[in-house]
C-alpha positions, 0 to 999 in steps of 0.5 A: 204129890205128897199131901193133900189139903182137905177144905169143907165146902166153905173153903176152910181148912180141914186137914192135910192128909199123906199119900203113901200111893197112888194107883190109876183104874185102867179105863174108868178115870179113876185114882185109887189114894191110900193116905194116911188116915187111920180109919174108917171113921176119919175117912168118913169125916172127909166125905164131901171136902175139897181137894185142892192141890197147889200149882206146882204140884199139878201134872199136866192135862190132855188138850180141852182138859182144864183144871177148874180154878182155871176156868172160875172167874173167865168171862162168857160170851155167845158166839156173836160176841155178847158178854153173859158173865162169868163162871162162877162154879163148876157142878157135877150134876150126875153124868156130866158137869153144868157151867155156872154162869153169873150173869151181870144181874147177879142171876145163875145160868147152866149150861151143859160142859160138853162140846155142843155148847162150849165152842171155845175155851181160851185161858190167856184172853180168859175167855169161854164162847158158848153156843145158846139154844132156845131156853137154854139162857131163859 
């Protein structure tokens, strides 16, 4: 990986940036990035862009790790095999990660990203098995 592209939260382009290294914090899933911006006021203008990186450029992920536009637009269905939706983002919501659902009304749905809910995760059929709870589709 060379470069980043640097998107605001409306998906327009911003900027690319160089990397000049890249530096893994042991235990703490963490990459420290030195790039090419000049300082301290240029870093802060990219404070909440997105990062994308193109295909060919991805390194590949342990087994039930997913890059995220893999997971936008699969279809959602419970374990009796009712259709819910589709994904329709990815939040980061403080400790963990919520899944939202677009549901075929238009309306918004969460559920937690974790194993307890997420049974299954098929990219080839496009398809997430969640496990519901009481209240937790409501």
């Amino acid at each position: 990986m060379q470069s980043l592209k640097l998107y605001d939260l409306n998906n327009n382009f911003y900027k690319e940036i160089k990397i000049l290294n890249v530096k893994a914090v042991e235990n703490k899933n963490i990459l420290l990035i030195k790039t090419d911006l000049n300082d301290r006021n240029e870093a802060e203008a990219c404070v909440g862009m997105n990062i994308f990186i193109d295909a060919n450029e991805r390194v590949e992920l342990p087994p039930d790790t997913f890059w995220i536009d893999d997971l936008l637009g699969l279809r959602v269905e419970d374990l009796d095999g009712n259709a819910l939706g589709i994904i329709a983002d990815l939040i980061q919501a403080g400790a963990g990660e919520l899944y939202e659902i677009r549901d075929p009304d238009g309306r918004l749905h969460y559920i937690p990203a974790v194993s307890e809910f997420v049974k299954e995760i098929n990219l080839e059929a496009g398809l997430i098995k969640v496990k519901l709870i009481e209240g937790l589709w409501d």
